[in-house]
N, C-alpha and C positions, 0 to 999 in steps of 0.2 A: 973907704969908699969902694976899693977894688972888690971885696965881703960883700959889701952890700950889692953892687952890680951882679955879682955870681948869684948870688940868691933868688932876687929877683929874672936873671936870665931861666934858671931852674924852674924858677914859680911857673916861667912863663910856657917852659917844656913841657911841664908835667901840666898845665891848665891847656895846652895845646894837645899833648898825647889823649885826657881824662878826658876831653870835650870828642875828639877825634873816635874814640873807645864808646863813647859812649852813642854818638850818631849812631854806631854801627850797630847797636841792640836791636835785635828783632821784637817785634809788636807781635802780640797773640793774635793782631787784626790780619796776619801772615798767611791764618790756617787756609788750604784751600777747601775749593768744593769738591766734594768726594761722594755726593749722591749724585746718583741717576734718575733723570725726570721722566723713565719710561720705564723702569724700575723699580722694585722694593728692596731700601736699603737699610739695615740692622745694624745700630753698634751698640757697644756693653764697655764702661770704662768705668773703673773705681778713682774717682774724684779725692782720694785720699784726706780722710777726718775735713771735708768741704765744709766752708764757717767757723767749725773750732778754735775757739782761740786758745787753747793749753795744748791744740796737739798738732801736726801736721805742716804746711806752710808757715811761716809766721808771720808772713803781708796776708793780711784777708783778703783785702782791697785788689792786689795783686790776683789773687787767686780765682778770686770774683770774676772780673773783667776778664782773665783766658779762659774757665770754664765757659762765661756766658760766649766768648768769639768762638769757643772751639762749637758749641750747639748751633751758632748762627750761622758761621762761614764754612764747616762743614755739610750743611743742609742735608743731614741725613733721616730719614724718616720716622727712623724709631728708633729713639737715644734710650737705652738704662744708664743708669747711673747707680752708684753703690757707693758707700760712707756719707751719703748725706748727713750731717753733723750737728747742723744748728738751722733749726724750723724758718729764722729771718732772713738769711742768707736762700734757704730754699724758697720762700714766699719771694723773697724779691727776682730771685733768678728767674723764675715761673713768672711771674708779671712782665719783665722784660720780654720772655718769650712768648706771651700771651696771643699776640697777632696772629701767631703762624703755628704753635704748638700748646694742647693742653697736654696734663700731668695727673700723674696719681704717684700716693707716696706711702709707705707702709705703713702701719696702725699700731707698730708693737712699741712698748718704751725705751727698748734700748737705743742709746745714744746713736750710733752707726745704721742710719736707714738705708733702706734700698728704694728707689722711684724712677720712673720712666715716662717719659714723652714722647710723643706722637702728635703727625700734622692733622688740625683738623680736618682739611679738605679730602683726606684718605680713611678716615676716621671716625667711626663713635664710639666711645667708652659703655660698655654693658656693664653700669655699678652695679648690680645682683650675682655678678659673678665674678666680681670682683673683690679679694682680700686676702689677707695673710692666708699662708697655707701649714697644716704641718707643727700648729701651735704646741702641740703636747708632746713634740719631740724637737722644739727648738733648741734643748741644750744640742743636738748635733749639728746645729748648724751655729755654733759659737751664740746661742740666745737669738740669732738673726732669722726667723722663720721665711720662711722664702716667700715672694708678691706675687701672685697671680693675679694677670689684668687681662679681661680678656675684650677684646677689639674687634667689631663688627667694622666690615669694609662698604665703600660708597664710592660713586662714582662712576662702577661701570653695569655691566647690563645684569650681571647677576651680585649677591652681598654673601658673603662668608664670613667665620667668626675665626679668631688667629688667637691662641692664649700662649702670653708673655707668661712667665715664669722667671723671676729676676732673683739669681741667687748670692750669698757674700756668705759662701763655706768657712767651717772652723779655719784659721791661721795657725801657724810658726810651724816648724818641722823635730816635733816632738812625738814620742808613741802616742802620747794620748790624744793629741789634734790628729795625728792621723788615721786614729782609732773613731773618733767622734767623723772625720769626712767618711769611712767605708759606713760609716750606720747610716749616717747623713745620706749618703750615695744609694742605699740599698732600700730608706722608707722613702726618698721622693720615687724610685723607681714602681717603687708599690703603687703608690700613688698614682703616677700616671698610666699606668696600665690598669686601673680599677677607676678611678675617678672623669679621665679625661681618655680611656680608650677610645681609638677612632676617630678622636678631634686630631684638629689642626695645630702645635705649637713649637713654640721656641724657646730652650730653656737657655737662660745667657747670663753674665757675670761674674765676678769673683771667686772661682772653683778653689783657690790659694793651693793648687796643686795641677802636675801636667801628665798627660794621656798617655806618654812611653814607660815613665816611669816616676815613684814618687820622690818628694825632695824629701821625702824620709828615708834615709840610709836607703838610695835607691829601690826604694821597694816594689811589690805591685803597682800598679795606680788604682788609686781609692777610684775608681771610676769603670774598672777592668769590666763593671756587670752589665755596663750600656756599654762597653765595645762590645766584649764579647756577643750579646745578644744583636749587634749589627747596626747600632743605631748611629747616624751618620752624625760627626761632630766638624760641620765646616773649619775652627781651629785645628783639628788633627792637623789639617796641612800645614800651618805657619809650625806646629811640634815639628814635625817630618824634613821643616825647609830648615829645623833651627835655629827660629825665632824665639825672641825672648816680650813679653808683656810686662814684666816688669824690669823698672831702670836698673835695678841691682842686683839684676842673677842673671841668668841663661835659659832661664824656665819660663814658658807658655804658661801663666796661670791663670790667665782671663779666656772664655771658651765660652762656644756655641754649641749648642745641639738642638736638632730638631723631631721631632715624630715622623714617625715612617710615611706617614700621609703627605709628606711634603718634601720628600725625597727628591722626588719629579719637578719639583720647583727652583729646587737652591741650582745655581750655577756653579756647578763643581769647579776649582779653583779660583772663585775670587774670590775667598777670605782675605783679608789683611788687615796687617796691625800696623800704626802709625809709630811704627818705632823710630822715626826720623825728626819728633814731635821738636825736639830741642833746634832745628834748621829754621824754626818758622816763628819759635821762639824761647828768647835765650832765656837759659836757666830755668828750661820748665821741669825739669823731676825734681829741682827744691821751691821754684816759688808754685807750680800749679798742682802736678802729680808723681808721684813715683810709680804710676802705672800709666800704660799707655792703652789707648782706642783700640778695640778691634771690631772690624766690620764684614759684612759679606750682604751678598746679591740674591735678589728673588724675582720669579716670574710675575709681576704682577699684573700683566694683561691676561694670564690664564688663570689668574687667581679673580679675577672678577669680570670676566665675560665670560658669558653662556653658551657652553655648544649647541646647537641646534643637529642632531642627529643627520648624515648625509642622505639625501632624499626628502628632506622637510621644508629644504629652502622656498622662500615664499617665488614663486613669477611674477607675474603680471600682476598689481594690487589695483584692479577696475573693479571690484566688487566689495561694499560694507558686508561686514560680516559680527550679529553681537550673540557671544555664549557667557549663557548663566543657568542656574547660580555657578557660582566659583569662587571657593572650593563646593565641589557637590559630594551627596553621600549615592545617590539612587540614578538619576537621571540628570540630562544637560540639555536645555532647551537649545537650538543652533536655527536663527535668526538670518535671513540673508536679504538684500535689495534685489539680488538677483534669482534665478532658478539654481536651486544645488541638483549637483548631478552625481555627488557620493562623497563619502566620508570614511576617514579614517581615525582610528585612537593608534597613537605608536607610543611605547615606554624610552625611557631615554638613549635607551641604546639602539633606537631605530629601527624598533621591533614590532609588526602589524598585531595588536591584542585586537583590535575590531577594525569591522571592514563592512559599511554598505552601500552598495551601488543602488543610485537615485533615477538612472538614465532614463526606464521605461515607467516613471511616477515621478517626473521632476516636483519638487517641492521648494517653498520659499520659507518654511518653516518646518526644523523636524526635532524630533525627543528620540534621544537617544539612550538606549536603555546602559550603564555605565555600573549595575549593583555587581557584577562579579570582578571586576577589578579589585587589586590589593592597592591599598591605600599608596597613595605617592604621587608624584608628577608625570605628568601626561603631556604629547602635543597633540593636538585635533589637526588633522590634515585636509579641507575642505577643499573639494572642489565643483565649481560652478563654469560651465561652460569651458574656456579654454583658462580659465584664472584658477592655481592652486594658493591656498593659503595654508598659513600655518598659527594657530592659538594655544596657547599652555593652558592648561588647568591641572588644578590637585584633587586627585581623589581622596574625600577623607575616611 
């Protein structure tokens, strides 16, 4: 009897400690909010073999439910994602997210995709320019051709185009994987300075290597031809602070870069990587990722409002004012309720290309002659008594 009382006292420890142990698990529902609603916020996380069931996690279910919390309660603007794994697992995850974010997903056959979302309310998807990139040189990229998705903006007074570039570089730290990232490194470089020069973009994802130096017998870094040439990679800093992206090393190898055109936009020092990912929920590098988020900050009120040249601002709006055609090639009819008393063309930089005073032939209607202008955006600067306006048009 005394055996049996001990036993059961036991049982009742260890169902008291297991029950105690187990309240304290953190829920994936933990993650906080880490986007800015005044903001443009970027993150790039490899979901490690997401849906697979012979590789990576071995709760799907598990892995499910924190990807899907970490997209929602993160509420970050434009999630990539890398090793998309299994087409039902991404279908379902993308339906969950349907409300608030659409998705595009790579086109090529190998198993490990790459795909990104984005809020629709900041967002349209330009499918014509959007696909694999880089096909006939995907053995450098481990078979994984890199996504170009390119993203027209909404919302504010002017629309811009943003082209994601979502990368999942050769892996392991062997000469020839490091050999396949410097080609890899050296034909997207081509690429974007022939393809997409001048645009706007952000190249983001799975580099499987870091910007000081490579996890190959410390080598260069497969990446040395975008430092060198100056191109800003908001991760450098978590390299520099000695941060690690993945759970098992000491190496930065999830990284951002962006085009020079958008230099002026990123918020220098707020990259970061959620490398605290396991505080919010336990056991996430075996049951969710062995890689962790990283993000950073964009100006996106300069990215989609219009400067209006200093000197163009409207005054007093007491007068209707209607110009057309627009776009014109030759002339621009200018319409008024009232008497115009002279007009102006300025180019964007608030520069007088025309100029005529109405004072001594006030008129309510005039044709303005516009054929030696070079094609591009204009403001018309109108003015009628003491009321100056201001109208855009494009010369074509």
């Amino acid at each position: 009897m005394l055996l049996k009382s001990i036993k059961i006292k036991n049982l009742f420890v260890f169902i008291t400690v297991f029950f105690l142990l187990g309240s304290n698990q953190l829920s994936a529902q933990n993650f906080p909010k880490l986007g800015n609603d005044s903001l443009l916020d970027v993150a790039n996380w490899n979901v490690e073999w997401f849906g697979d069931i012979s590789n990576g996690p071995t709760d799907e279910a598990t892995q499910f439910a924190n990807v899907k919390a970490m997209l929602e309660k993160t509420d970050m603007d434009v999630f990539a994602l890398e090793e998309i794994s299994n087409a039902n697992a991404y279908n379902s995850l993308s339906s969950a997210l349907a409300a608030k974010y659409d998705t595009y997903i790579s086109a090529f056959s190998q198993t490990q995709k790459m795909g990104i979302y984005w809020k629709k309310s900041m967002f349209d998807v330009i499918i014509d320019s959007s696909f694999d990139i880089l096909n006939s040189q995907a053995s450098k990229f481990g078979g994984r051709s890199p996504l170009r998705v390119a993203l027209k903006t909404k919302g504010g007074t002017k629309t811009d185009t943003l082209y994601f570039i979502v990368l999942h570089m050769k892996a392991f730290a062997d000469v020839n994987s490091y050999n396949n990232r410097v080609d890899g490194s050296n034909a997207l470089k081509t690429y974007l300075e022939s393809v997409l020069r001048g645009t706007k973009y952000i190249v983001l994802g799975d580099w499987n290597d870091d910007l000081d130096e490579s996890i190959y017998n410390a080598s260069v870094s497969p990446y040395k031809n975008f430092l060198n040439a100056n191109y800003t990679f908001p991760s450098k800093e978590l390299t520099d602070a000695g941060k690690s992206s993945y759970a098992f090393s000491v190496n930065m190898i999830d990284h951002q870069m962006i085009s020079k055109t958008l230099d002026s936009f990123y918020f220098k020092g707020s990259a970061k990587v959620l490398d605290n990912a396991a505080t919010y929920c336990t056991g996430f590098s075996n049951n969710t990722s062995d890689h962790y988020p990283i993000y950073s900050y964009f100006d996106w009120k300069k990215l989609t409002t219009r400067v209006i040249p200093a000197g163009l601002e409207n005054s007093v709006h007491s007068a209707d004012v209607n110009v057309y055609p627009n776009p014109a090639k030759s002339s621009l009819i200018i319409q008024c309720d009232k008497e115009l008393t002279g007009v102006q063309v300025c180019n964007l930089q608030g520069q007088v290309c025309i100029k005529q005073e109405l004072y001594l032939s006030p008129t309510n209607t005039l044709e303005l002659a516009i054929q030696d202008l070079e094609a591009g955006m204009y403001y018309l600067k109108i003015e009628s008594g003491n009321t100056i306006l201001t109208k855009p048009f494009v010369k074509q």
